[in-house]
Backbone bond lengths (Angstrom), bond angles and torsions (degrees), N, CA, C in turn:
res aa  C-N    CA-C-N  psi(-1)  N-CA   C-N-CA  omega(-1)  CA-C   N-CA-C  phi
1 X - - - 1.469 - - 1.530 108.61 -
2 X 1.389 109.02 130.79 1.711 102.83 -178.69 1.493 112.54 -75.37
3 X 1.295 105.60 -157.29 1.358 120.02 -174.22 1.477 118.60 -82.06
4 X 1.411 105.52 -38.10 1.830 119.50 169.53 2.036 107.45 -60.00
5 X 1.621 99.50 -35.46 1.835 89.64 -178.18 0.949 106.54 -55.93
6 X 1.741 105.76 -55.56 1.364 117.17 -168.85 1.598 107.52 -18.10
7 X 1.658 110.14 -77.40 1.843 108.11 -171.91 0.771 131.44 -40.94
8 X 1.370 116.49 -22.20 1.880 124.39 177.11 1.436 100.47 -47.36
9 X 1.218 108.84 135.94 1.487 115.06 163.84 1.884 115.15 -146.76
10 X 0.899 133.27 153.30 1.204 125.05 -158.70 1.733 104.10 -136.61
11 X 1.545 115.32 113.61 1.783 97.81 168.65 1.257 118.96 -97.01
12 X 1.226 106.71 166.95 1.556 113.24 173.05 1.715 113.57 -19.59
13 X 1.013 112.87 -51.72 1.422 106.82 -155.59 1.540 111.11 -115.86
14 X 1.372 89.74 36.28 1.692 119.81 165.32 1.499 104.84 -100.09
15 X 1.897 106.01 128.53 1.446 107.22 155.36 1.598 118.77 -114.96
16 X 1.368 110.33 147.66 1.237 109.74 -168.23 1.844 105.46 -94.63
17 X 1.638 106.60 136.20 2.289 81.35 -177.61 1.676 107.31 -63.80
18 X 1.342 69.32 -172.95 1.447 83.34 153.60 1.462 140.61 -134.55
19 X 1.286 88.70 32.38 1.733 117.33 175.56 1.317 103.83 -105.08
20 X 1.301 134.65 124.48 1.509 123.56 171.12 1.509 111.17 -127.88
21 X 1.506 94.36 119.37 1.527 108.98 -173.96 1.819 120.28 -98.84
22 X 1.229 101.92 123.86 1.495 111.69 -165.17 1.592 93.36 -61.08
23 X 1.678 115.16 97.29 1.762 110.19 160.50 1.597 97.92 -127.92
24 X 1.486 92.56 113.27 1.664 107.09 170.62 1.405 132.25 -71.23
25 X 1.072 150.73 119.01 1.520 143.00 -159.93 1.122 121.77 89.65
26 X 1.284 121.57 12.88 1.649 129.18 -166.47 1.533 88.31 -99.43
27 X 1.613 101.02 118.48 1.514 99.64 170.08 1.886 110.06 -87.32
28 X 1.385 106.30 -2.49 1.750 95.66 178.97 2.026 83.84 -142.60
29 X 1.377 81.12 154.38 1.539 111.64 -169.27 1.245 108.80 -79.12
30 X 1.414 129.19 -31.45 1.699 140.72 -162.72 1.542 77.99 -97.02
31 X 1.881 122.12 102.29 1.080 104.98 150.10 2.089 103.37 -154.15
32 X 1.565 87.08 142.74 1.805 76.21 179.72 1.166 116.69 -57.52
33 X 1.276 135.70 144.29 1.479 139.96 -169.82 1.400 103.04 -106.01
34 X 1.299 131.38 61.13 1.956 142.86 -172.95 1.125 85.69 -114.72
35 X 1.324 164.65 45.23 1.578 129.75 167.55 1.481 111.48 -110.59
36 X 1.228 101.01 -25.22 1.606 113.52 -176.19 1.786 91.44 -97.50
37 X 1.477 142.14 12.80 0.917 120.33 177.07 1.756 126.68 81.38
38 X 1.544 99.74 11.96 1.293 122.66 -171.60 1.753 102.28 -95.91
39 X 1.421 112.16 142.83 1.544 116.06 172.49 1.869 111.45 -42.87
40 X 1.559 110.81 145.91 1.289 76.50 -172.34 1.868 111.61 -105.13
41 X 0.994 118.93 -149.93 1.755 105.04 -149.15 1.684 97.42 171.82
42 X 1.215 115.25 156.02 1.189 129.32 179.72 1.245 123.94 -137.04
43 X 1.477 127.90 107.46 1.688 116.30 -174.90 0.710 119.76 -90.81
44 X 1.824 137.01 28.70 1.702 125.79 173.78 1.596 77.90 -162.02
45 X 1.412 128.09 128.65 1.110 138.05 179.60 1.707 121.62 -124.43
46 X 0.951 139.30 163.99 1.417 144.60 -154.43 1.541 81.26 -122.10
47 X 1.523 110.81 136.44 1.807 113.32 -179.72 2.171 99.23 -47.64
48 X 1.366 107.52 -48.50 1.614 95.67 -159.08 1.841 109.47 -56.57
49 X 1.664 101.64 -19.00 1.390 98.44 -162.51 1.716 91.32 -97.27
50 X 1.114 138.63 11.89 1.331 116.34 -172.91 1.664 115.77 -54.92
51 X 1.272 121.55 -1.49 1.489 100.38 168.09 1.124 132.87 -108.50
52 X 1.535 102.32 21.42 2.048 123.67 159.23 1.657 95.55 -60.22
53 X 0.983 148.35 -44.34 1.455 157.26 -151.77 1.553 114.75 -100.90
54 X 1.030 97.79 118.53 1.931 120.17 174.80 1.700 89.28 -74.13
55 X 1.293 111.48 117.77 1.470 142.47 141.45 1.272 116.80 -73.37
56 X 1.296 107.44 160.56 1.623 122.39 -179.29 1.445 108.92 -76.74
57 X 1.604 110.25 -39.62 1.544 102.58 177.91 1.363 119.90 -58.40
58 X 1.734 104.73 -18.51 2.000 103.43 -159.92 1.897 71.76 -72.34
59 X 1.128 144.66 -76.01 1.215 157.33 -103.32 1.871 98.20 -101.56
60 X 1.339 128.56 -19.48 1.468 133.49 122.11 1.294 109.99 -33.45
61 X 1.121 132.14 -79.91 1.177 114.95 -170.07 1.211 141.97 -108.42
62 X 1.684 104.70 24.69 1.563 106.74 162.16 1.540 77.62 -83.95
63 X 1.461 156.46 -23.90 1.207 131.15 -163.67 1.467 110.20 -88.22
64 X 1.473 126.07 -3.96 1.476 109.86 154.37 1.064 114.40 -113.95
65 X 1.379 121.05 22.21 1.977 122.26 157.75 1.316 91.74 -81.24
66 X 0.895 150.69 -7.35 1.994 164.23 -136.65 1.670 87.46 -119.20
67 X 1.449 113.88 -76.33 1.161 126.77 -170.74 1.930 116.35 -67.96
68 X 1.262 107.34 -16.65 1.405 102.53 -171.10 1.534 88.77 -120.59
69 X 0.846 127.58 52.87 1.725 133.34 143.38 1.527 110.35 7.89
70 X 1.684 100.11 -79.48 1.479 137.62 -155.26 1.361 92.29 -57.53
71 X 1.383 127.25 -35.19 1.819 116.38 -173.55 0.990 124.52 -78.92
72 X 1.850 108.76 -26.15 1.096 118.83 -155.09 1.471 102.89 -105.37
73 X 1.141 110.39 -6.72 1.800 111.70 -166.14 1.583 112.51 -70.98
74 X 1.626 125.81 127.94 1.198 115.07 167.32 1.673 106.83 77.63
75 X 1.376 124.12 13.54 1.651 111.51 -163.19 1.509 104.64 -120.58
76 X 0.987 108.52 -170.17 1.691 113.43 -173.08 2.145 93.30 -112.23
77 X 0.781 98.62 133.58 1.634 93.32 171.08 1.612 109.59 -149.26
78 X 1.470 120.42 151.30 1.152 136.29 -155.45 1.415 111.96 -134.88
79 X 1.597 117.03 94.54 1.588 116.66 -177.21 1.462 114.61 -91.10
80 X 1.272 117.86 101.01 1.385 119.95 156.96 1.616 137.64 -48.52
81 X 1.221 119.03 115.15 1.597 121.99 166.54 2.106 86.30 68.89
82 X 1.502 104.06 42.94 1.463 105.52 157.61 1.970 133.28 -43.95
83 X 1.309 102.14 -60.43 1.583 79.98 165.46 1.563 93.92 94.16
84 X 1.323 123.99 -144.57 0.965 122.09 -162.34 1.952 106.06 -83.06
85 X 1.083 95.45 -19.00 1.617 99.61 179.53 1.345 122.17 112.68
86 X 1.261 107.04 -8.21 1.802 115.42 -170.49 1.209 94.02 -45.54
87 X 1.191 145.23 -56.38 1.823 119.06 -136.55 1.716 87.90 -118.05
88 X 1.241 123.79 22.62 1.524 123.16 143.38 1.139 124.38 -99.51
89 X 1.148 114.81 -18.02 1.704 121.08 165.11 1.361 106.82 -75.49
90 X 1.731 121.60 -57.70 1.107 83.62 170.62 1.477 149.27 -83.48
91 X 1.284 119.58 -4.42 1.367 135.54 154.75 1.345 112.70 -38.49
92 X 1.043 122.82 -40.00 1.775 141.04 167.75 1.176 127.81 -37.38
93 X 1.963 89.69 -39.00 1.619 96.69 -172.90 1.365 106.28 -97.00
94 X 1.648 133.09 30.52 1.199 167.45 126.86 1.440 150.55 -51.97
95 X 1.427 77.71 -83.53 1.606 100.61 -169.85 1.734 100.03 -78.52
96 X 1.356 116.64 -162.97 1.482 141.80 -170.65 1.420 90.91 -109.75
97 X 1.404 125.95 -77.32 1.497 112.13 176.26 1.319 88.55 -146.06
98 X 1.863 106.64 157.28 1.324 120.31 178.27 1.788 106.05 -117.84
99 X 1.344 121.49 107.63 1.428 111.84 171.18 1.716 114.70 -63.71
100 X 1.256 124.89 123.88 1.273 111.11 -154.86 1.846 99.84 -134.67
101 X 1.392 104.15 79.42 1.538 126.01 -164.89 1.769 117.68 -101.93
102 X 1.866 93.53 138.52 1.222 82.71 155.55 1.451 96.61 -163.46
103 X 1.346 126.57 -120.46 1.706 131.09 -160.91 1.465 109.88 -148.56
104 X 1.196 110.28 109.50 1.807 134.33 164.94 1.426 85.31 124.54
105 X 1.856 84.35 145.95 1.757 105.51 156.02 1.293 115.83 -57.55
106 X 1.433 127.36 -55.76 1.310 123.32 -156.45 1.581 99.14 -70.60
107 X 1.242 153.67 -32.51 1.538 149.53 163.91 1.236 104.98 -59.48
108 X 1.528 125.15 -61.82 1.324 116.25 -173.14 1.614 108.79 -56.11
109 X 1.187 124.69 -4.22 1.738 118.80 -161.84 1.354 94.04 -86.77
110 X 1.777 96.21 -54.21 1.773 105.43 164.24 0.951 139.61 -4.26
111 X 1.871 103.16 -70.32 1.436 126.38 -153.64 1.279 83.40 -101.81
112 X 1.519 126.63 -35.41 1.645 88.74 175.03 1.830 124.67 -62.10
113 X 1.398 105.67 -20.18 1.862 91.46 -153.83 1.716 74.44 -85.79
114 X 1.273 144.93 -30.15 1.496 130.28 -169.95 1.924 94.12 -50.14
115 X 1.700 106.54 -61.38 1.339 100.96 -172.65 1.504 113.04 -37.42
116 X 1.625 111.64 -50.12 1.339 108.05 -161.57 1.627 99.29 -70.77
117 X 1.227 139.57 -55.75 1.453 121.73 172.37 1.271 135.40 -21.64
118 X 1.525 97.61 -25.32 2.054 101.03 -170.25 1.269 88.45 -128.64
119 X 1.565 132.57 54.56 1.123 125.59 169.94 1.600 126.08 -76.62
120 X 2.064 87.14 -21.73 1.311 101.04 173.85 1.515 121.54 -81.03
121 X 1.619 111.66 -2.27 1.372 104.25 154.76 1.681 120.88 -71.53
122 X 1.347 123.43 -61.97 1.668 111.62 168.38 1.472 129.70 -54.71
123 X 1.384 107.44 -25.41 1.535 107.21 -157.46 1.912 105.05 -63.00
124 X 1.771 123.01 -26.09 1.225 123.75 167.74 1.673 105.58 -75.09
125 X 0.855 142.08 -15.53 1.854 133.43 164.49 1.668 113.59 -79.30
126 X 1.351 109.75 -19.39 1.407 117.50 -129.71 1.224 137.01 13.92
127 X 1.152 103.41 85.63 1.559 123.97 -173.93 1.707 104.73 -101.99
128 X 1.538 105.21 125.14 1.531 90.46 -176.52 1.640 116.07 -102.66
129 X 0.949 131.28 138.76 1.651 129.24 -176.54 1.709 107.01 -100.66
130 X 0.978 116.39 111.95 1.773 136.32 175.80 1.594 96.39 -91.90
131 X 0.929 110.65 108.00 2.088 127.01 154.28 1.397 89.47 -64.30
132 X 1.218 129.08 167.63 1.609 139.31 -166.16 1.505 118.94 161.03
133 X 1.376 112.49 102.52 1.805 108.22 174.13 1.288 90.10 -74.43
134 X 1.652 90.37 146.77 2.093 126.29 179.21 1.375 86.68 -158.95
135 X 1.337 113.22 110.29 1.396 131.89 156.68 1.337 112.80 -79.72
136 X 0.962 125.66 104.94 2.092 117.08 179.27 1.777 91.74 -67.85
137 X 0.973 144.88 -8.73 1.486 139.27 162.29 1.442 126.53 -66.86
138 X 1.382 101.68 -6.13 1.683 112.41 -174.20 0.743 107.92 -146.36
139 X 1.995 122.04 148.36 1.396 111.09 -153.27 1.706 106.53 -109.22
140 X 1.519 98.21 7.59 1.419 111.80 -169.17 1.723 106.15 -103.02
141 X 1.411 128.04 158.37 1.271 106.08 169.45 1.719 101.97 -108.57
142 X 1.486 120.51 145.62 1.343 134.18 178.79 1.360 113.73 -25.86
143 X 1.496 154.77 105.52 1.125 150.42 175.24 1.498 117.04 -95.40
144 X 1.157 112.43 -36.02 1.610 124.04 169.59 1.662 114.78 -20.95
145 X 1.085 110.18 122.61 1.515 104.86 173.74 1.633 101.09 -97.71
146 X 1.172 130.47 -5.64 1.426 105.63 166.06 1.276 105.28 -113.95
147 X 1.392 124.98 37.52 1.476 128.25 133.12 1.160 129.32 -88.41
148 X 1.742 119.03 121.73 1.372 109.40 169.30 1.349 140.50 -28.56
149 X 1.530 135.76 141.50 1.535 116.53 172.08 1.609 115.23 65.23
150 X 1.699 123.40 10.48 1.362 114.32 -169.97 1.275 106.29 -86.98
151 X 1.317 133.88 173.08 1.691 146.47 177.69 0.936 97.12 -97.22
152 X 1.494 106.07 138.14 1.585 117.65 150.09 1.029 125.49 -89.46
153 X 1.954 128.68 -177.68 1.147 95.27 -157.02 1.529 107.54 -98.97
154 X 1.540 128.50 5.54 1.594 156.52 -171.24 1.684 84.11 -72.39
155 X 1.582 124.93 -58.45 1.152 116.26 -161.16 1.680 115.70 -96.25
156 X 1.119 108.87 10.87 1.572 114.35 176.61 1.740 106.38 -122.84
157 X 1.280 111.54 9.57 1.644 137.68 139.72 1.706 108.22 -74.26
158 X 1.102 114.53 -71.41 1.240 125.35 -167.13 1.384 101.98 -57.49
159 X 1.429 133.69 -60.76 1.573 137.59 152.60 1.575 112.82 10.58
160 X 1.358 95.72 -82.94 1.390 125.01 -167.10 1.350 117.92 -77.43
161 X 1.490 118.98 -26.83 1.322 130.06 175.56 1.425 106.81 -63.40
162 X 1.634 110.92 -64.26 1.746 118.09 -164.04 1.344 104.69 -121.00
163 X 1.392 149.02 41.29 1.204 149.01 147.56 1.330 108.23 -53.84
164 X 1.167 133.21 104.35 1.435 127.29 160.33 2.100 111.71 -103.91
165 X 1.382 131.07 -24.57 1.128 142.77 -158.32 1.431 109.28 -129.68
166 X 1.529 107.91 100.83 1.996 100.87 173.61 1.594 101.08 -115.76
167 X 1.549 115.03 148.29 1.218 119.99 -160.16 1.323 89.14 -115.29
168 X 1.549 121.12 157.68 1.530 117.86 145.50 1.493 102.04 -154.50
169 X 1.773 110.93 138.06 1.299 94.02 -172.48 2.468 97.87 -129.31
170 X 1.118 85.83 121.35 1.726 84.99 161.74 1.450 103.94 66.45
171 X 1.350 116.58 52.66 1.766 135.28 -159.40 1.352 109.52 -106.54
172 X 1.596 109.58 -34.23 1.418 140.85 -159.91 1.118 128.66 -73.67
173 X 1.348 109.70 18.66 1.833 114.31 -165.85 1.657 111.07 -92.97
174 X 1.212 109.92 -7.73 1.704 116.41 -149.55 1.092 84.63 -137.14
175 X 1.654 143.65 132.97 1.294 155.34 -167.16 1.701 95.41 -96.92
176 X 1.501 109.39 -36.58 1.873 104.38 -177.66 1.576 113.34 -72.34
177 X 1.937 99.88 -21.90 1.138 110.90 -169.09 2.154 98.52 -76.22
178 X 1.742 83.03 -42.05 1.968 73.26 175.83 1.163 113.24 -55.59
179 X 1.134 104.64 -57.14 1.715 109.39 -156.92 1.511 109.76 -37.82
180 X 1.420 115.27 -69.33 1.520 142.80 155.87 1.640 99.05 -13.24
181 X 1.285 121.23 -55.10 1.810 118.19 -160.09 1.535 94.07 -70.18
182 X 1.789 99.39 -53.42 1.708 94.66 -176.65 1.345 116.59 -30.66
183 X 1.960 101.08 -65.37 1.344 110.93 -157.42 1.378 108.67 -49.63
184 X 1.485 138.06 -40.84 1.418 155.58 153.75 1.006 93.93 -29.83
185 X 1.353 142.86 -84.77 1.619 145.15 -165.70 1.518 95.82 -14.79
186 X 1.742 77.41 -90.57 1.802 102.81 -167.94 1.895 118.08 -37.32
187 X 0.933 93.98 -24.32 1.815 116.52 179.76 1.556 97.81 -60.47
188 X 1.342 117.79 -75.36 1.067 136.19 -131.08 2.288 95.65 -87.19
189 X 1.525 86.25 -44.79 1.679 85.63 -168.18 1.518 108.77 -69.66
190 X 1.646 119.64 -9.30 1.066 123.48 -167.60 1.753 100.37 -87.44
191 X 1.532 103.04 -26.85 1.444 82.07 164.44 2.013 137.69 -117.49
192 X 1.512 75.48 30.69 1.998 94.42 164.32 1.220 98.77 -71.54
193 X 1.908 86.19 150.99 1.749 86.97 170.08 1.388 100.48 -96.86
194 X 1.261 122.78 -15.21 1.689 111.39 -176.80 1.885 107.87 -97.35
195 X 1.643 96.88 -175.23 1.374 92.96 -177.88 1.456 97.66 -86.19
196 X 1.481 122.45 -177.03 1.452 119.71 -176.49 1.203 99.36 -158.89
197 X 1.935 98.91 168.10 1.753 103.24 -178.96 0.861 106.43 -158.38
198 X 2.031 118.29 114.69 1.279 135.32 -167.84 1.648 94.44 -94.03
199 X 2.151 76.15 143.65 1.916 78.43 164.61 1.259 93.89 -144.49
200 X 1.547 105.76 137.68 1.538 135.31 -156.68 2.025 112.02 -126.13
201 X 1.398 101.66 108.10 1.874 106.63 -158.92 1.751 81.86 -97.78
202 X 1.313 113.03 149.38 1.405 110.82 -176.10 1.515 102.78 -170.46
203 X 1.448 112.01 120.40 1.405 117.11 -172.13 1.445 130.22 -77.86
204 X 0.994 139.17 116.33 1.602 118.72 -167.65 1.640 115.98 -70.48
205 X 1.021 131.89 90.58 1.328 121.18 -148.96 1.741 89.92 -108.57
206 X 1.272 120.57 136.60 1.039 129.17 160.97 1.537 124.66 -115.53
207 X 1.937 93.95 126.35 1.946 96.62 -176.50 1.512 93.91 -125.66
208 X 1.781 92.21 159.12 1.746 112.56 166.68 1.419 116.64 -77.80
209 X 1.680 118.87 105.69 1.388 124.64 -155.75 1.830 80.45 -96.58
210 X 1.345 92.95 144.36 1.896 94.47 154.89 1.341 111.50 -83.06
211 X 1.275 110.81 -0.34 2.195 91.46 -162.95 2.217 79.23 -82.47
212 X 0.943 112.99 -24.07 1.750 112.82 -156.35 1.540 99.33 -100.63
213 X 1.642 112.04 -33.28 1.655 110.16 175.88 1.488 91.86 77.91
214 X 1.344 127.15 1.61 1.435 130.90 178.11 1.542 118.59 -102.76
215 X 1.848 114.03 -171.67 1.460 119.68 160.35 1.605 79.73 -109.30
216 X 1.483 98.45 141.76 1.361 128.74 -175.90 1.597 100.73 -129.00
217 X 1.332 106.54 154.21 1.762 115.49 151.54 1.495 123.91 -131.02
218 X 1.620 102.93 56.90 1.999 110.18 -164.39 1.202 93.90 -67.00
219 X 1.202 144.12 -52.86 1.450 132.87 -169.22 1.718 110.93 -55.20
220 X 1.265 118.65 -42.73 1.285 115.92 157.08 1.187 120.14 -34.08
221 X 1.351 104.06 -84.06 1.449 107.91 -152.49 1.383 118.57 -81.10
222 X 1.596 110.91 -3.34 1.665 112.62 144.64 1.583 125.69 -49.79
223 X 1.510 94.28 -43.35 1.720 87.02 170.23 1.255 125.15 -72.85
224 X 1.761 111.34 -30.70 1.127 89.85 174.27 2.032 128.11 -84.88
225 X 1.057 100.55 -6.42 1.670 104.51 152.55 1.196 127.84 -75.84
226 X 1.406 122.07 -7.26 1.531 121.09 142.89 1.122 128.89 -66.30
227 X 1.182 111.39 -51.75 1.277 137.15 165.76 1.976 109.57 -33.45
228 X 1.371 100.47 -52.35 1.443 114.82 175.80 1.247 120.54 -61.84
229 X 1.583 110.88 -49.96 1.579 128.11 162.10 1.117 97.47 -36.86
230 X 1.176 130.71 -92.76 1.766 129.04 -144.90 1.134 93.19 -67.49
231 X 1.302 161.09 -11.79 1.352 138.78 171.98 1.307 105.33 -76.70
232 X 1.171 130.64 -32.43 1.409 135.33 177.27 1.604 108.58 -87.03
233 X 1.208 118.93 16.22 1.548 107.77 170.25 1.402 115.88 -94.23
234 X 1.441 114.39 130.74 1.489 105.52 -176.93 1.700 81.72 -125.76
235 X 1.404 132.70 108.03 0.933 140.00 97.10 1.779 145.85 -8.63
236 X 1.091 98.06 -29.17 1.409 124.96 -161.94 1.679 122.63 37.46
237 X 1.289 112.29 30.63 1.644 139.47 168.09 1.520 102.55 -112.60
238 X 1.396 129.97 -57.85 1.687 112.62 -155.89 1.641 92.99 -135.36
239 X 1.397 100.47 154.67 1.701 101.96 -176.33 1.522 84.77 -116.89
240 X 1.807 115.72 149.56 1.192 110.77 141.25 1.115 136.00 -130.00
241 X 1.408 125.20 135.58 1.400 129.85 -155.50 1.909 113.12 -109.21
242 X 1.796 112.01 95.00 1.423 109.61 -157.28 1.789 84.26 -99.27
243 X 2.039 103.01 152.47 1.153 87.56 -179.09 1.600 78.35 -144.75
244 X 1.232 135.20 -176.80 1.532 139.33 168.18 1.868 109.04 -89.28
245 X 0.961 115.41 143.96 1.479 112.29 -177.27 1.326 110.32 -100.59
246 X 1.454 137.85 99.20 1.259 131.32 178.84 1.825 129.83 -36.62
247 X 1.512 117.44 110.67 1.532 93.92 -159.00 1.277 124.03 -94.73
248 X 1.764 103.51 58.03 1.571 109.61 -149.26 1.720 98.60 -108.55
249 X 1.401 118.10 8.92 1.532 114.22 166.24 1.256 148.93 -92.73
250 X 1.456 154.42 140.14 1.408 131.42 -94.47 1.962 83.70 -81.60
251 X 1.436 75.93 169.27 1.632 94.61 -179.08 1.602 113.20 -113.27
252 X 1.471 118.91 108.09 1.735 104.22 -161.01 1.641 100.97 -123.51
253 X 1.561 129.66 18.08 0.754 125.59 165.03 1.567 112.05 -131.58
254 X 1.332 112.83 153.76 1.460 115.98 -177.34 1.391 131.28 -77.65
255 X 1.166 107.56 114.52 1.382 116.12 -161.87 1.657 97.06 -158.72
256 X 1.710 119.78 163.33 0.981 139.82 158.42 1.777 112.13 -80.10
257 X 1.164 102.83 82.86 1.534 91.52 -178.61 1.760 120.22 -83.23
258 X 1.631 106.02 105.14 1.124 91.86 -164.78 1.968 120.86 -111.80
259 X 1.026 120.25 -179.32 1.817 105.54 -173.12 0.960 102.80 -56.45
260 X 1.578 138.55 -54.86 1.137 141.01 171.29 1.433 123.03 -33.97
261 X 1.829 136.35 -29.16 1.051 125.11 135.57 1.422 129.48 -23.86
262 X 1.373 123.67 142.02 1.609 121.96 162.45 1.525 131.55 -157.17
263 X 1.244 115.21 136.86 1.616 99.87 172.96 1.223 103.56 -122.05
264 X 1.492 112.74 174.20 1.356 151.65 -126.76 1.662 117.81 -148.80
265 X 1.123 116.84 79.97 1.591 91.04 174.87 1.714 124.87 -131.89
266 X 1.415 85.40 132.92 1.919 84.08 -156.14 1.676 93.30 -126.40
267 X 1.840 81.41 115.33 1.747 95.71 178.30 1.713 112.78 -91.96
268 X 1.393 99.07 130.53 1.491 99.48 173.10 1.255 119.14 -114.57
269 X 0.709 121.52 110.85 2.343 154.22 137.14 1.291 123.16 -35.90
270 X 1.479 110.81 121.54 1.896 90.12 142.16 1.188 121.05 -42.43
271 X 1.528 105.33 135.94 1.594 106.31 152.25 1.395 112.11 -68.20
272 X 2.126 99.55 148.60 1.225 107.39 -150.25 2.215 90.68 -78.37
């Protein structure tokens, strides 16, 4: 190891991706990757910023927005807790427009200039990509026009009118953070006018908790007891129907695709 590894140092509440991009001469690891004109990205992240960083789950499932064409073609779709934007861009090169939202200026500034870099991926579909703050903490969406990233009210019509497709990829680490997405879910589909069908990529990650003295997977299996919840909600307005997505379709981007990957897809209906 040379003299530049050497400095690397990593704290606790550093995550490392799991994308690793060949940049030579970089004496520190945390660096935006824009110079060559590349989306930008972060390989050593501070816990608050983990959604500067392309995950394996976003890259699962821009690879079956790849494979499921037919859902995505011509539609309105809505990515939750987006991140750098990957699997709204490519949804883009699809859909009609993708609202592609999440929380802080400095990410949304991000994910917008990534959008604008690969504009020349949608601009032949014309697929349009909307940056958009959605706080799952608030039940309202931002209207302010001298807030960055806010909705107007033409496009929070349009939202609700033709949403058929909401994405979320690698959201699942923080149980307040699930809970919060659900409650958003359930919020949001209740006021589409069409039916819709979320697909949710979620890693099984297993850590050594002290409260258990064990390897645990609570962040998991919180989601998947959410997951359980809303299937068991009868409202008697919307049914939801969660099923596992088999992850056996081609794989065209580079990634470690591993079992521990997973998707999720839970179609919602009137109840009959």
């Amino acid at each position: 190891m040379g003299p530049a590894m050497d400095e690397v140092t990593f704290k606790s509440d550093t995550v490392l991706s799991d994308v690793h991009l060949y940049t030579p001469n970089q004496r520190h690891l945390m660096v935006r990757l824009n110079g060559m004109g590349q989306p930008e990205h972060t390989m050593a992240t501070p816990l608050e910023d983990v959604g500067k960083q392309v995950w394996r789950g976003a890259l699962l499932l821009a690879d079956y927005i790849l494979f499921r064409r037919d859902l995505f073609q011509g539609c309105t779709v809505l990515e939750l807790g987006a991140g750098t934007g990957l699997a709204s861009i490519v949804a883009a090169t699809m859909a009609h427009t993708v609202y592609c939202t999440d929380v802080g200026t400095d990410l949304l500034a991000m994910c917008q200039r990534n959008v604008a870099l690969n504009s020349h991926l949608t601009a032949t579909g014309g697929g349009v990509v909307k940056v958009k703050e959605l706080d799952w903490l608030k039940d309202n969406l931002c209207t302010d026009p001298k807030a960055p990233f806010s909705w107007s009210e033409e496009e929070i019509a349009d939202l609700y009118d033709h949403t058929t497709v909401l994405l979320a990829a690698e959201v699942f680490y923080d149980d307040d953070l699930t809970n919060a997405l659900f409650n958003t879910l359930s919020r949001l589909v209740h006021r589409l006018k069409n039916a819709c069908t979320a697909i949710f990529s979620v890693e099984k990650r297993f850590n050594f908790t002290l409260r258990h003295l064990d390897v645990t997977c609570e962040a998991y299996d919180h989601f998947r007891a959410s997951l359980d919840s809303l299937e068991k909600l009868a409202d008697g307005r919307l049914r939801f129907m969660v099923e596992p997505v088999e992850a056996s379709f081609p794989q065209l981007l580079v990634y470690e695709r591993i079992r521990q990957l997973e998707l999720w897809k839970i179609v919602v209906e009137p109840a009959a």
